[in-house]
C-alpha atoms as one frame of an Amber mdcrd trajectory, in Angstrom:
protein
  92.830 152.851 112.345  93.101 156.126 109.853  94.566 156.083 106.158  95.240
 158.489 104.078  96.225 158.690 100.676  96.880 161.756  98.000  98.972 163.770
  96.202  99.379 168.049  96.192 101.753 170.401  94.552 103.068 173.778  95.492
 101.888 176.348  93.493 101.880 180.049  93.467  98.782 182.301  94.176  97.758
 185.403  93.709  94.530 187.258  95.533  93.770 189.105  98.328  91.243 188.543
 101.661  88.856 191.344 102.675  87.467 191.693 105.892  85.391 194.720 106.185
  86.593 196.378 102.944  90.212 196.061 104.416  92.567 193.611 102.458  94.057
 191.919 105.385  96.524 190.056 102.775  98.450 193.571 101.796 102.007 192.977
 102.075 102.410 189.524 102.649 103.442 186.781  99.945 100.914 183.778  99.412
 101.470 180.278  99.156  99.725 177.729  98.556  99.312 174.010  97.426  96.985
 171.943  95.010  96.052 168.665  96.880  94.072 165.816  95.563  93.406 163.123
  98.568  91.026 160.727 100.568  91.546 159.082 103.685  89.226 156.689 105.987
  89.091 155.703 109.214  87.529 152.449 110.706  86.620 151.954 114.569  86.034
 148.459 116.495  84.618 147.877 119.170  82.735 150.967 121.668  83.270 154.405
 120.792  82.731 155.573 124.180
């Protein structure tokens, strides 16, 4: 049994990744989201 609950936006971002003083990100548009969220999960019985 899982559950999950939460809420996210999209949102815009702005940055860059560097790997090995090369930005890896250069010429491509970001996008992200803003999440918020928790989720559980419940076993019965044997695992294995």
């Amino acid at each position: 049994m899982d559950r999950s609950i939460g809420r996210f936006r999209m949102a815009d971002v702005v940055g860059s990744v560097v790997i090995d003083g090369v930005d890896v990100t250069e010429g491509i548009d970001l996008v992200g989201d803003l999440s918020d969220a928790k989720g559980g999960s419940r076993y019965s019985g044997q695992l294995w």
